[in-house]
C-alpha positions, 0 to 999 in steps of 0.5 A: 500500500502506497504510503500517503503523506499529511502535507501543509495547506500551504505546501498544498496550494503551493505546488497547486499554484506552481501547476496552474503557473506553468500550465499557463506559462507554456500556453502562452510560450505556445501561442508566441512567435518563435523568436523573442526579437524579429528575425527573418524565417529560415529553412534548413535541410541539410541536418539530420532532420528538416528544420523550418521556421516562418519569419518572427516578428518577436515578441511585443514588450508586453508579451516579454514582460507577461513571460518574465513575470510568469517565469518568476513566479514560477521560480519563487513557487518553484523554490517555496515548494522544494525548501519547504520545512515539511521536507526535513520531517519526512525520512530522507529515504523517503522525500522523492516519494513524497516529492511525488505525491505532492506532485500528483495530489490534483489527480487523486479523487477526494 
């Protein structure tokens, strides 16, 4: 039987957040040009596979300025949740196990 774990509320919404933040984060690196600054696009067979990229208008300021604030945050959230205090209570052998569960809480039915 898995073992399961009594994480903090503040653990909890934590790494909620940090799931909600990247989900966001690669939604918007999706819908951006390929290319930060404009850039003429290219096309190249010669490699081991075809690569090809339309031209890019780059990014507008405030595209660059929504992806750094959403890196950040990611960062800070990133940092909060794996320096947590929680950690030094869990058996060393046993923090990948909870780092993963705490991963995976979202998925599991209440």
């Amino acid at each position: 039987m898995p073992t399961t774990y009594d994480f903090p509320s503040d653990l909890l919404a934590g790494q909620e957040e940090l799931h909600q933040v990247r989900a966001e984060l690669s939604a918007l690196l999706k819908r951006l040009p390929w290319s930060v600054e404009p850039l003429d696009g290219f096309s190249d067979t010669a490699g081991w596979r075809k690569v090809e990229r339309p031209a890019s208008p780059g990014w507008t300021p405030d595209e660059q300025a929504e992806v750094e604030k959403l890196r950040q945050r990611e960062h800070e959230l990133a940092v909060f949740v794996s320096g947590h205090r929680f950690w030094a209570e869990v058996a060393t052998g046993d923090r990948v196990d909870a780092r993963m569960n705490l991963k995976h809480t979202q998925n599991r039915p209440d």
